[in-house]
C-alpha positions as CSV (number, residue, x, y, z in Angstrom):
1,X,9.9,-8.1,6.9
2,X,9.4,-10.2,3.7
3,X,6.4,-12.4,3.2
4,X,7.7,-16.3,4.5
5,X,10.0,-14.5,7.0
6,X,9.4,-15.1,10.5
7,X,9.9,-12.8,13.7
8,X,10.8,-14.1,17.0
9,X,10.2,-12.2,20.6
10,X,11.9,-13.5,23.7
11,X,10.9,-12.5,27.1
12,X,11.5,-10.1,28.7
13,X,13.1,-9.8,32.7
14,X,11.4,-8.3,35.3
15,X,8.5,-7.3,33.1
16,X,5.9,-5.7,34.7
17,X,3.1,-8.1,33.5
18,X,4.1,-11.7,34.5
19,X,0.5,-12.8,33.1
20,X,2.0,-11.6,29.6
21,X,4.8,-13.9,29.9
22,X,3.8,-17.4,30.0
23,X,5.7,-18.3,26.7
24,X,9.6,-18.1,26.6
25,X,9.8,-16.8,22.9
26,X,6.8,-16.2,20.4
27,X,7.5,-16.9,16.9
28,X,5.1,-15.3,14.2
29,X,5.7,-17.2,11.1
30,X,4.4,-15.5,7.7
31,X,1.9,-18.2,6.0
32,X,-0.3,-16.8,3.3
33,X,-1.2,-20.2,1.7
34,X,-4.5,-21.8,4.0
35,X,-3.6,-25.2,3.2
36,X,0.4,-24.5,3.9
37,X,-0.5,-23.2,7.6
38,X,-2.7,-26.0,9.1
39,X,-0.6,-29.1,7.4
40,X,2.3,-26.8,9.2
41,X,0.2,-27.1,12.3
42,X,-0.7,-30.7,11.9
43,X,3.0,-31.5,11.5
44,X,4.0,-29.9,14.4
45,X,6.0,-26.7,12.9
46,X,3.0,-24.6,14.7
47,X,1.2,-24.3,17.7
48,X,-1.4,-21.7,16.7
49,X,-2.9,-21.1,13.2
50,X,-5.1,-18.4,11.8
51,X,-7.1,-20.1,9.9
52,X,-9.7,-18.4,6.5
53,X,-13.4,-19.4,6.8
54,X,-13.0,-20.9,3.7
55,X,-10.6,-23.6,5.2
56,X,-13.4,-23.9,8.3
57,X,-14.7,-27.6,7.3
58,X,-11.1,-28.8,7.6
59,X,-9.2,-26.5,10.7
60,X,-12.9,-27.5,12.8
61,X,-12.3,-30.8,12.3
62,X,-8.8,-31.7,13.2
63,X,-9.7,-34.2,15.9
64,X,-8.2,-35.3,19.0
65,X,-5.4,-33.2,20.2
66,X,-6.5,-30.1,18.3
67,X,-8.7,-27.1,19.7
68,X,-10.9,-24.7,17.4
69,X,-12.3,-21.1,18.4
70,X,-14.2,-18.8,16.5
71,X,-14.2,-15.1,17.6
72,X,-16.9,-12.5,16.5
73,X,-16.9,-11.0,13.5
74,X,-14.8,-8.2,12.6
75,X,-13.8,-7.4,9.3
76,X,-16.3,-6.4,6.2
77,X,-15.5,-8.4,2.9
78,X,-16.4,-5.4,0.1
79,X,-15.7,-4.8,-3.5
80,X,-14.3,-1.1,-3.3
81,X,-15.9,0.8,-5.8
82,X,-13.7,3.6,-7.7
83,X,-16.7,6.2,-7.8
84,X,-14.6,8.4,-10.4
85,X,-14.3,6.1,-12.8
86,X,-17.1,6.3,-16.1
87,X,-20.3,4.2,-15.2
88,X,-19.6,3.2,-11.3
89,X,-20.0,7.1,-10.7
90,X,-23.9,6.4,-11.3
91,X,-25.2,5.6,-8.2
92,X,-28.1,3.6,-9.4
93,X,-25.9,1.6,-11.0
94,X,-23.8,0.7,-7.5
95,X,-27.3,0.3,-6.2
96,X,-27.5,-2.5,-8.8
97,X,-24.5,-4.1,-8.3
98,X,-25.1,-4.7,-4.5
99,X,-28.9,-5.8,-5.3
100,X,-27.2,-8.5,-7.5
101,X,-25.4,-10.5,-5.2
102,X,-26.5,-13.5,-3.2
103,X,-24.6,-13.2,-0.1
104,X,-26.1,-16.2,1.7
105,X,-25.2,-17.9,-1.1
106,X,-21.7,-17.0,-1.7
107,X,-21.4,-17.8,1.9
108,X,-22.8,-20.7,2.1
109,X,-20.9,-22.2,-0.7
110,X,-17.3,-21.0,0.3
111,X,-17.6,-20.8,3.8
112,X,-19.8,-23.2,5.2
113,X,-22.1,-20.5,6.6
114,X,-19.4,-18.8,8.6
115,X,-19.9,-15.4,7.6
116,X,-22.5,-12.9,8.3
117,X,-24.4,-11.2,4.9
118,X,-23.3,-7.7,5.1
119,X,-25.2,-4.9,3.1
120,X,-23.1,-2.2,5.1
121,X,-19.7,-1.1,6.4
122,X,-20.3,-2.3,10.3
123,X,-21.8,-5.6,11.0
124,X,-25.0,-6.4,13.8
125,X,-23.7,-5.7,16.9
126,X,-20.6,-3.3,16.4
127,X,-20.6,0.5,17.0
128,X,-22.0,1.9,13.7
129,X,-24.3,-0.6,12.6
130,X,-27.8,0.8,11.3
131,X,-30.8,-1.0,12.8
132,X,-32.8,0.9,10.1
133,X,-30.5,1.3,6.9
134,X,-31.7,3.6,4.1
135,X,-31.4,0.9,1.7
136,X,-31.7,-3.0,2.8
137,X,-29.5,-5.0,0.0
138,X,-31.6,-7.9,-0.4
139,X,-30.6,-10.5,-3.3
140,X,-32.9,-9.1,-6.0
141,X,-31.6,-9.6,-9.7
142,X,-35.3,-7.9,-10.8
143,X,-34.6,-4.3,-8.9
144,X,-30.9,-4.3,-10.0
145,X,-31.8,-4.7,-13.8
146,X,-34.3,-2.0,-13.2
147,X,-32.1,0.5,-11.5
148,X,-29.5,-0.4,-14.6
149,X,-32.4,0.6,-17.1
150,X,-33.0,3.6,-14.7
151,X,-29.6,5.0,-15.1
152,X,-29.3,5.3,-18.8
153,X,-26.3,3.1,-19.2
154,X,-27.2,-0.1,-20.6
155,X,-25.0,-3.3,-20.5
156,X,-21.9,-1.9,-18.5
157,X,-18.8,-3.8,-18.1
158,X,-16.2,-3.4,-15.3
159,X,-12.2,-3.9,-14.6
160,X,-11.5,-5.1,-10.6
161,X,-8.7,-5.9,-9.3
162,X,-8.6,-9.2,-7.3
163,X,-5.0,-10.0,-5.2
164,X,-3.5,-13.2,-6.5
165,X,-3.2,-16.0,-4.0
166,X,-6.6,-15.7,-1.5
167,X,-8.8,-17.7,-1.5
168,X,-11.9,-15.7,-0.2
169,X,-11.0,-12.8,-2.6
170,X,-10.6,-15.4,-5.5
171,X,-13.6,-17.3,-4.5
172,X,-15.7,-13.7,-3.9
173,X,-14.9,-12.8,-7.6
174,X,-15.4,-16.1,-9.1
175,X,-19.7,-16.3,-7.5
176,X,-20.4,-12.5,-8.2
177,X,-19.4,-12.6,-11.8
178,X,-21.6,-15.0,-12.7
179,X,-24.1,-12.7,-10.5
180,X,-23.6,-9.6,-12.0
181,X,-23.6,-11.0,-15.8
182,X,-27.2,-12.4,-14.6
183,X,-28.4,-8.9,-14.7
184,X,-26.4,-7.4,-17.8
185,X,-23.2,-6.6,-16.0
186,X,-19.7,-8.0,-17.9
187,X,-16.3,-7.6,-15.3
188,X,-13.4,-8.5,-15.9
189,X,-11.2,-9.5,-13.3
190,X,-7.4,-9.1,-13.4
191,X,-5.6,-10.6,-10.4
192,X,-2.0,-9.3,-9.6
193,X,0.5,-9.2,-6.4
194,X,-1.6,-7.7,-3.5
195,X,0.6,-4.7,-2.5
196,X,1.0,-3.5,-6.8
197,X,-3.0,-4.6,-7.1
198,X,-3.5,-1.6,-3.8
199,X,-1.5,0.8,-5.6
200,X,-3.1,0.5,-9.0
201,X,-6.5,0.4,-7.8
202,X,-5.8,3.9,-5.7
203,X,-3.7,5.2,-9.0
204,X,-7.0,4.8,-11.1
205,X,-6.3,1.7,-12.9
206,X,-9.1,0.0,-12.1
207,X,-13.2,0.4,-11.5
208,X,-13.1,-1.9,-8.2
209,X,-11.0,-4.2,-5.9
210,X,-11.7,-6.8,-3.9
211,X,-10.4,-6.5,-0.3
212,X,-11.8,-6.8,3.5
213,X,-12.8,-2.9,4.7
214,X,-10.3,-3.2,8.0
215,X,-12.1,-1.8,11.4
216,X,-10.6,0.4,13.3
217,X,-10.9,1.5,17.5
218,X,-14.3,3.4,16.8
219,X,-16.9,3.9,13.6
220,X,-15.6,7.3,13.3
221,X,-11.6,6.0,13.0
222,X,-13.4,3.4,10.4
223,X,-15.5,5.9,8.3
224,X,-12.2,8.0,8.0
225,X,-9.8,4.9,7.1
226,X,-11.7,3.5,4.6
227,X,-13.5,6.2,2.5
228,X,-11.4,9.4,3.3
229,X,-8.0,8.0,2.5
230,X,-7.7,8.0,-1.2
231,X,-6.1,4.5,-0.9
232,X,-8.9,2.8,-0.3
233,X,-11.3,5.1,-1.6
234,X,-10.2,6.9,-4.8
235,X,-13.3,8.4,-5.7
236,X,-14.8,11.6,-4.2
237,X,-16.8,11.7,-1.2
238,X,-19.8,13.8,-1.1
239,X,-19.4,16.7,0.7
240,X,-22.4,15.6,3.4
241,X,-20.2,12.5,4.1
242,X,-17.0,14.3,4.8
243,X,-18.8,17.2,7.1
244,X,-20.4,14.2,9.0
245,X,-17.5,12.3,9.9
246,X,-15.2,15.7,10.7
247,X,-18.3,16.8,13.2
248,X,-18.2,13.0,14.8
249,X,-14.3,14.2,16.2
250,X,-16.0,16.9,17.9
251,X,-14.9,16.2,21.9
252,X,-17.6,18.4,22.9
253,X,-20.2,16.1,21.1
254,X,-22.3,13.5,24.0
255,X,-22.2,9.7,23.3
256,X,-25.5,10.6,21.9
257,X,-24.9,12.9,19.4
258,X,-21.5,11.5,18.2
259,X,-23.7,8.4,17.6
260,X,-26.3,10.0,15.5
261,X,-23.8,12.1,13.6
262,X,-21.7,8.5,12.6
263,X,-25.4,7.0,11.7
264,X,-25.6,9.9,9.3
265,X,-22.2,9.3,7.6
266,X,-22.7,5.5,7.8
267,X,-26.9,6.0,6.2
268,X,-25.1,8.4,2.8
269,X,-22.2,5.3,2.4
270,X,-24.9,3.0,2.4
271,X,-27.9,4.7,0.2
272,X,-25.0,5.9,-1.9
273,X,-23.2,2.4,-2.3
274,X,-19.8,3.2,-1.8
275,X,-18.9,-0.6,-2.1
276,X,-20.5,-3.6,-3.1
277,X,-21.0,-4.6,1.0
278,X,-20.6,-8.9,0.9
279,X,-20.6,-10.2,4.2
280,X,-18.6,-10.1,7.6
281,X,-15.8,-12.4,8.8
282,X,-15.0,-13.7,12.0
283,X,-11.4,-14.6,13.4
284,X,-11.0,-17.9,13.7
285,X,-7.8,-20.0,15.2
286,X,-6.8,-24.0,15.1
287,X,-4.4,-24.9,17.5
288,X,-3.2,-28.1,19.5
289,X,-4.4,-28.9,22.7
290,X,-1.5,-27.9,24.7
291,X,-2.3,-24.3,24.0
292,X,-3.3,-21.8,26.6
293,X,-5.8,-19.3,26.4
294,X,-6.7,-19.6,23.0
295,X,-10.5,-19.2,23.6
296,X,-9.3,-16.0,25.6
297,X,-7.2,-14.9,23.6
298,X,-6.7,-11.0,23.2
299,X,-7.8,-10.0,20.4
300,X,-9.4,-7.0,18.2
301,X,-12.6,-7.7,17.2
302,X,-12.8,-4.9,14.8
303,X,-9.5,-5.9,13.4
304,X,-9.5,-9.6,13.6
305,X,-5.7,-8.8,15.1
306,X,-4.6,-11.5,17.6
307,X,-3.2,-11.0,20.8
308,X,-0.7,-13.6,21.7
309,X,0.4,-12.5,25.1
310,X,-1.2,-14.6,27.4
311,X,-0.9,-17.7,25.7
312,X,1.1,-20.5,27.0
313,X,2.1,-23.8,26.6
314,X,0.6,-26.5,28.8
315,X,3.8,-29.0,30.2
């Protein structure tokens, strides 16, 4: 399937869930452009729209004969940080780069206040999330330029990747690098095709990228994803981190110990600053009134994945 294609799903007979089958055929239209999907939705070539926080004054606000939902928050909105790479392999200076950034800020301004500040990999209230971090990343431009003194490096400068064509990502790099340069930090962005931008950034190319750290079914399946595929973390993991999240597999471990073990994998990515952690985004749909079950919909909250199966259309 190409980007702008669409895939349809027609019913199925004598399916065993009639619940799941309220709609005749499902269409899943691909819509990468905000502005393209809800003026698709206001014309009537959708029902349903997934709509960015950063389009949330206008798909909130589509009046009579519109409906609105906002589901938890589930993904975390991160610059990856290639710990390999010359400079970003200090960890003082990854310290520095998350003390630098005003998340309420850069939320504030490009989503309305929709997302969450996030200084680590699982947001307040999912499986994972440390009530007690070993470092809280406040917005402190004074501690940053003193942990840049403290490593030795100077003025450093940076290459990231940003994926052409998103907003949030586009908007995310435009507020921190004017927050990083406040503190002595130069980066230089270079925006590309998202699938080639993924593959340079694992290849080496660049120092970070900009891209939503995707949940997964529990922290452990998360910690692996994200910082023990090389993908999406090219760097080296310290050997601590990687013992930790192989021990949290153990099925002979309680619900108790699996916990602690994850806190301990989850406190050495945070201390250690494997990303610069920006906030969390919630999944949030825009849809015309004579849809069904869109407020209950199915859906992952650690994915932001919608379910679509019990949705309907009202005669």
């Amino acid at each position: 399937m190409k980007l702008g294609d669409a895939v349809t799903y027609e019913r199925r007979d004598n399916y065993w869930d009639k619940d799941a089958q309220l709609a005749k055929t499902i269409t899943i239209q691909g819509m990468t452009d905000d502005n393209a999907r809800l003026n698709a939705l206001k014309s009537g070539q959708l029902d349903i729209s997934y709509t960015m926080v950063t389009g949330y004054d206008q798909a909130s606000r589509l009046g009579t004969g519109y409906q609105f939902v906002s589901y938890p928050v589930a993904n975390t909105y991160s610059i990856y940080l290639n710990t390999s790479r010359p400079g970003i392999d200090n960890e003082k200076v990854r310290q520095a780069l998350n003390f630098a950034v005003d998340r309420e800020g850069i939320s504030k301004s490009l989503t309305s206040g929709q997302c969450v500040p996030a200084t680590q990999l699982f947001g307040e209230g999912q499986p994972g999330h440390l009530a007690e971090p070993p470092i809280e990343y406040s917005y402190d431009p004074d501690r940053a330029r003193q942990l840049l003194a403290e490593s030795g490096i100077g003025n450093p400068s940076f290459r990231i990747a940003v994926p052409n064509g998103l907003t949030l990502q586009e908007g995310i790099a435009s507020a921190v690098q004017a927050q990083f340069r406040e503190v002595g930090v130069e980066v230089e962005f270079h925006q590309g095709d998202s699938v080639a931008s993924v593959v340079d950034y694992a290849s080496g190319q660049y120092d970070g990228f900009i891209q939503p750290r995707v949940g997964q079914a529990t922290p452990t399946m998360a910690l692996a994803r994200n910082y023990l595929n090389p993908r999406s973390f090219p760097g080296t993991p310290p050997t601590e981190f990687i013992d930790a999240v192989e021990r949290s597999y153990d099925p002979t471990l309680s619900d108790e110990e699996r916990a602690q073990v994850v806190g301990q994998a989850t406190s050495i990515v945070t201390a250690d600053a494997f990303d610069v952690f920006i906030y969390a985004v919630p999944g949030q749909f825009a849809a015309t009134d004579k849809v069904i079950g869109l407020d209950t919909m199915g859906i992952s909250h650690f994915q932001s994945i919608f379910d679509v199966r019990y949705l309907g259309i009202a005669k």
